[in-house]
C-alpha positions as CSV (number, residue, x, y, z in Angstrom):
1,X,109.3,147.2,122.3
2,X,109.6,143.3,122.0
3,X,113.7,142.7,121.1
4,X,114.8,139.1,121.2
5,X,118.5,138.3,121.0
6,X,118.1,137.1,117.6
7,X,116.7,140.8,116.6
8,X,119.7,142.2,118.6
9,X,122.4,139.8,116.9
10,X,121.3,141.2,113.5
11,X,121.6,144.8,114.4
12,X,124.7,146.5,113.9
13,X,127.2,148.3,116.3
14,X,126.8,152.7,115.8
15,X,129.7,154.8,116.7
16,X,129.7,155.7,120.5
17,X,130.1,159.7,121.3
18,X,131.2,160.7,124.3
19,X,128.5,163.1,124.7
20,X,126.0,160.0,124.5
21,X,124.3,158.7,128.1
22,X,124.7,155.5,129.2
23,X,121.4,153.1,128.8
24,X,119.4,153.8,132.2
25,X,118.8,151.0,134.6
26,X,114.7,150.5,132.7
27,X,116.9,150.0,129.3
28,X,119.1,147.9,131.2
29,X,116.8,145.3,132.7
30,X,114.5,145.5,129.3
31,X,117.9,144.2,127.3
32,X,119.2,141.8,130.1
33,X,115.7,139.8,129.5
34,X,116.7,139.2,125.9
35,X,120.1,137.4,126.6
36,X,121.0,134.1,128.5
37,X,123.0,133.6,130.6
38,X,124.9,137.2,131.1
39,X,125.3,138.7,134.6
40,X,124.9,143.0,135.2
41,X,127.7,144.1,137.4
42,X,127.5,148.0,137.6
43,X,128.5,149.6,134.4
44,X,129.2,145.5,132.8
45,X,127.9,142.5,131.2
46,X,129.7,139.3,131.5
47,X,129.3,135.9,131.1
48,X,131.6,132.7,131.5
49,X,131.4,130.0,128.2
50,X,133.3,126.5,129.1
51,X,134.6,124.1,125.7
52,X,136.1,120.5,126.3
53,X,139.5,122.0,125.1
54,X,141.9,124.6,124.8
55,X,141.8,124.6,121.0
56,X,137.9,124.8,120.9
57,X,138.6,127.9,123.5
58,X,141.2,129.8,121.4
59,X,138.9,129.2,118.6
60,X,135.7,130.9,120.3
61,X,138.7,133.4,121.3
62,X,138.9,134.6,117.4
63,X,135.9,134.4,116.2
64,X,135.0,136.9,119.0
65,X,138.0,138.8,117.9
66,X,136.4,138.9,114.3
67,X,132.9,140.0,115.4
68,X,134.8,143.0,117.6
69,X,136.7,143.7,114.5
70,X,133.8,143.7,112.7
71,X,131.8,145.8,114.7
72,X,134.1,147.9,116.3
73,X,133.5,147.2,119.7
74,X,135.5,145.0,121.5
75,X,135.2,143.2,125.1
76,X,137.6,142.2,128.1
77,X,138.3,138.7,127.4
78,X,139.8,136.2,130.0
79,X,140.9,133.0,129.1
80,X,141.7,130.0,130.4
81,X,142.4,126.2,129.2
82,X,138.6,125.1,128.3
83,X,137.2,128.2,129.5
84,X,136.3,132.0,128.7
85,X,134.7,135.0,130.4
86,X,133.8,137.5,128.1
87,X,133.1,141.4,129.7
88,X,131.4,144.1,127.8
89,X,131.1,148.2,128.4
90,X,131.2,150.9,126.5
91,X,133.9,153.2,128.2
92,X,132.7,156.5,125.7
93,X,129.7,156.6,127.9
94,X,131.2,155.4,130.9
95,X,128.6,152.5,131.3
96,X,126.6,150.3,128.8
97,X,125.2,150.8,125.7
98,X,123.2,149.0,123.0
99,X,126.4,148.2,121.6
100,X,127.4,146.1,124.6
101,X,123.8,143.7,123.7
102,X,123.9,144.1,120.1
103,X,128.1,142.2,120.7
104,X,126.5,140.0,123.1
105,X,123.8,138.2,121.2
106,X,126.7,137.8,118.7
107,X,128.7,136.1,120.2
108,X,125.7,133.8,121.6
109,X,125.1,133.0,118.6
110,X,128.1,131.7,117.5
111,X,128.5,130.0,120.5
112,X,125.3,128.2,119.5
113,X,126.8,127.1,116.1
């Protein structure tokens, strides 16, 4: 299978079950190759984005806020004056799911814009 994050930012979030398992460390590694930029860190995915300002920040801040709306899955978000680090995982499966890449390459995308 031959994903790129475009393919994944066009794919839409599915419910998470609790009785689903996590994506093993293969699925992991496969979907980490289609994104730039994002660090694996156990059971997350994070990456830092830096803006010239706090209103460009706060702005990336809701747009990420409508894409978790949108898709019903929603990050950790820390934020700071020109700066943001954005955290996924998917706490029904206590580790990462597609979901967590499908949000990702989102968000890199707008970032892009």
């Amino acid at each position: 299978m031959n994903i790129t994050a475009n393919d994944l930012a066009t794919k839409r979030c599915k419910p998470c079950e609790g009785n689903m398992p996590p994506l093993s460390p293969a699925e992991i590694t496969m979907l980490m190759q289609q994104l730039e930029g994002w660090e694996f860190f156990e059971k997350v995915i994070r990456k830092d984005y830096s803006f010239k300002n706090y209103y460009q920040t706060m702005a990336f801040v809701n747009a990420i806020a409508w894409i978790s709306h949108r898709e019903d899955h929603h990050p950790d978000i820390t934020v700071g004056y020109n700066k943001c680090s954005v955290e996924y995982t998917t706490h029904a499966v206590s580790g990462l799911s597609e979901n967590d890449f499908i949000c990702a390459a989102k968000i890199d995308t707008l970032f892009e814009i």
